[in-house]
C-alpha positions as CSV (number, residue, x, y, z in Angstrom):
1,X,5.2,3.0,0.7
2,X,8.0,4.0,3.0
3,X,10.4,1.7,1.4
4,X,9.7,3.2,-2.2
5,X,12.0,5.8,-3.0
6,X,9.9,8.6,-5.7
7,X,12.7,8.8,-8.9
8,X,10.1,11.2,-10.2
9,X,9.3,13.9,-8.0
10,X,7.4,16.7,-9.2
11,X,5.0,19.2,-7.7
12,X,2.2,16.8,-7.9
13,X,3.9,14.4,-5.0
14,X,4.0,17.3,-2.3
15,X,1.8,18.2,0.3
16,X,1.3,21.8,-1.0
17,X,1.4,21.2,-5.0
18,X,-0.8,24.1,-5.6
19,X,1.4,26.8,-3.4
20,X,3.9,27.5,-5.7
21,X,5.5,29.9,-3.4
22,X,6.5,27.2,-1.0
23,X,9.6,25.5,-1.9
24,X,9.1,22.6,0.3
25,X,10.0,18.8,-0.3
26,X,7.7,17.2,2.4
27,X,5.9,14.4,0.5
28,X,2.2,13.3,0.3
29,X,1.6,10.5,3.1
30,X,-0.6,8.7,-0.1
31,X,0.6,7.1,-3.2
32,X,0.5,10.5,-4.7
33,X,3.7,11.1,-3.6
34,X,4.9,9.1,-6.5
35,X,3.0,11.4,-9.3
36,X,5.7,13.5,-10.2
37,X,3.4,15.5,-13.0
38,X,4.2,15.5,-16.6
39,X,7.1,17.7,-18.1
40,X,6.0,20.5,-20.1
41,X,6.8,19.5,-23.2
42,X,4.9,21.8,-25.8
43,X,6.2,24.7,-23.0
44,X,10.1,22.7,-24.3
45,X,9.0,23.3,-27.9
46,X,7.8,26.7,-27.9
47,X,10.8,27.8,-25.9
48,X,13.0,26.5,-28.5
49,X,11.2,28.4,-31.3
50,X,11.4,31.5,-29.0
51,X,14.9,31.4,-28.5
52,X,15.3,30.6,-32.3
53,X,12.9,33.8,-33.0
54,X,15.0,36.0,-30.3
55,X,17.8,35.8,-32.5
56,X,16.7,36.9,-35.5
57,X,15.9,40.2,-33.8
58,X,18.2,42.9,-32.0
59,X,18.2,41.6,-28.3
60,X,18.7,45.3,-27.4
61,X,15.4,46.6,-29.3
62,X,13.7,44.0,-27.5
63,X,14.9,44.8,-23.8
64,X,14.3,47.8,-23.8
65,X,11.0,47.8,-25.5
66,X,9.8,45.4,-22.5
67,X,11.3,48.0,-19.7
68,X,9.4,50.6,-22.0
69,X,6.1,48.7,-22.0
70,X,6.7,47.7,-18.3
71,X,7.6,51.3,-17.2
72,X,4.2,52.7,-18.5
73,X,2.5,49.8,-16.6
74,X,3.7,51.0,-13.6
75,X,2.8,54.7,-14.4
76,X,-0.6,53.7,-15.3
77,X,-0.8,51.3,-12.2
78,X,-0.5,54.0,-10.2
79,X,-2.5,56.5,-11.5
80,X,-5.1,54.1,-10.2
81,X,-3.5,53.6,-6.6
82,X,-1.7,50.3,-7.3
83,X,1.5,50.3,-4.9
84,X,4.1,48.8,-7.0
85,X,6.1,46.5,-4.4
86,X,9.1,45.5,-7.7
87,X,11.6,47.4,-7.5
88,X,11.7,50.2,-10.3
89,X,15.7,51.2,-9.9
90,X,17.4,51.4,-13.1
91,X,20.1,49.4,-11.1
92,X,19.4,47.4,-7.8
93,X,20.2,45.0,-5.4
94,X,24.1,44.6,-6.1
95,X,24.3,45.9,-9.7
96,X,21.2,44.0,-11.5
97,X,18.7,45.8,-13.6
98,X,14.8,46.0,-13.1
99,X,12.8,43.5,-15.4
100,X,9.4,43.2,-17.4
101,X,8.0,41.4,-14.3
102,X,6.0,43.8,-11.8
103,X,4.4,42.9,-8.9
104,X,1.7,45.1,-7.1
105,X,-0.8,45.5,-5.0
106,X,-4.2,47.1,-5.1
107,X,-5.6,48.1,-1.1
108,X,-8.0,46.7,0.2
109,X,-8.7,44.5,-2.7
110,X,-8.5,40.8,-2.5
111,X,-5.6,39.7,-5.0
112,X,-7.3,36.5,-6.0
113,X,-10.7,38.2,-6.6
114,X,-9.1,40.6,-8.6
115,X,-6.9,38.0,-10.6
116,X,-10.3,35.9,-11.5
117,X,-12.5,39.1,-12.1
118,X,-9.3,40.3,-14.9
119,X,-9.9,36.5,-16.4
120,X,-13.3,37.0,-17.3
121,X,-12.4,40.5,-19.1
122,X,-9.6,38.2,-20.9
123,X,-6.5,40.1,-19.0
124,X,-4.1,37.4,-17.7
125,X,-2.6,38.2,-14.9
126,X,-0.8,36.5,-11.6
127,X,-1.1,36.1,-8.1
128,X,1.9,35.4,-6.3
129,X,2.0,35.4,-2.0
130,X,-0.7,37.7,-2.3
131,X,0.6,40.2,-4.7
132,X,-0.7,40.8,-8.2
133,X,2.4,40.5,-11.0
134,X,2.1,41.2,-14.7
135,X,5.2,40.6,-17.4
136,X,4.3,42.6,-20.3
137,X,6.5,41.8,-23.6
138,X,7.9,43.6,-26.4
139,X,4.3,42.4,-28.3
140,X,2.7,44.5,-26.0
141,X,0.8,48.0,-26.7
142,X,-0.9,50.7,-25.3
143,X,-4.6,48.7,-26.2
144,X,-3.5,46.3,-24.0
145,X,-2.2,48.3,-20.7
146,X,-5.4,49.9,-21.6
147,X,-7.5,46.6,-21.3
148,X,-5.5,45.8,-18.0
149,X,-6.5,49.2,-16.7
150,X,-9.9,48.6,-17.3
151,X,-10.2,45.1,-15.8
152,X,-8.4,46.4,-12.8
153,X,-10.9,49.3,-12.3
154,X,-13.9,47.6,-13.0
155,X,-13.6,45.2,-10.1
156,X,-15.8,46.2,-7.2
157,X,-15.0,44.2,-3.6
């Protein structure tokens, strides 16, 4: 094994394939290391037809209905005591602008209870290096901040 080089790395072949925040190359000491994972191809072909959709519509309109839909998150998010850890600044960290991403944190909750209680009230949401992090669109409404809302509060530790 130590004298196969892996042409096909992937997240399967190291040691910590399911910590995604961990940007580490140490291989698996078992064959694994040689199970790169499969490339996302339907992910290749929807991205294609998204970028093919984004430019039938005004880029602009878009933008800045996902910082609209993302700003009201945040109001909402704390009007429940959600401490919102993205940063909100209309311009920040050498001239970039805020995004639709927005990571937070509920205390005294358990991130990764509260992600798997949202999923069985059909609210997707992440849990990255403990943090909670939504990325609403320009698809999304007020119905489904709403539904977040109510996934959030309805978790009891």
């Amino acid at each position: 094994m130590e004298r196969l080089r892996p042409i096909g790395v992937g997240w399967h072949s190291v040691v910590h394939s399911q910590d995604y925040t961990r940007i580490e190359l140490t291989l698996k000491p078992t064959a694994a290391r040689y199970e790169g994972g499969t490339q996302n191809m339907a992910g290749m072909l929807a991205l294609g037809a998204s970028l093919d959709l984004l430019q039938e519509l005004n880029l602009e309109t878009v933008g800045a209905a996902i910082l609209d839909i993302t700003d009201r998150a945040c109001e909402r998010l704390r009007e429940i005591g959600a401490t919102i850890v993205s940063d909100r600044r209309r311009e920040h960290r050498g001239g970039g602008q805020r995004s639709g991403i927005v990571a937070f944190e509920l205390p005294g909750r358990d991130s990764l209870a509260v992600k798997k209680h949202c999923l069985t009230r059909q609210v997707v949401l992440s849990c990255r290096a403990g943090r909670l992090r939504i990325s609403p669109h320009a698809y999304n409404n007020e119905e489904d901040l709403d539904r977040l809302i109510d996934a959030l509060t309805s978790f009891s530790s």
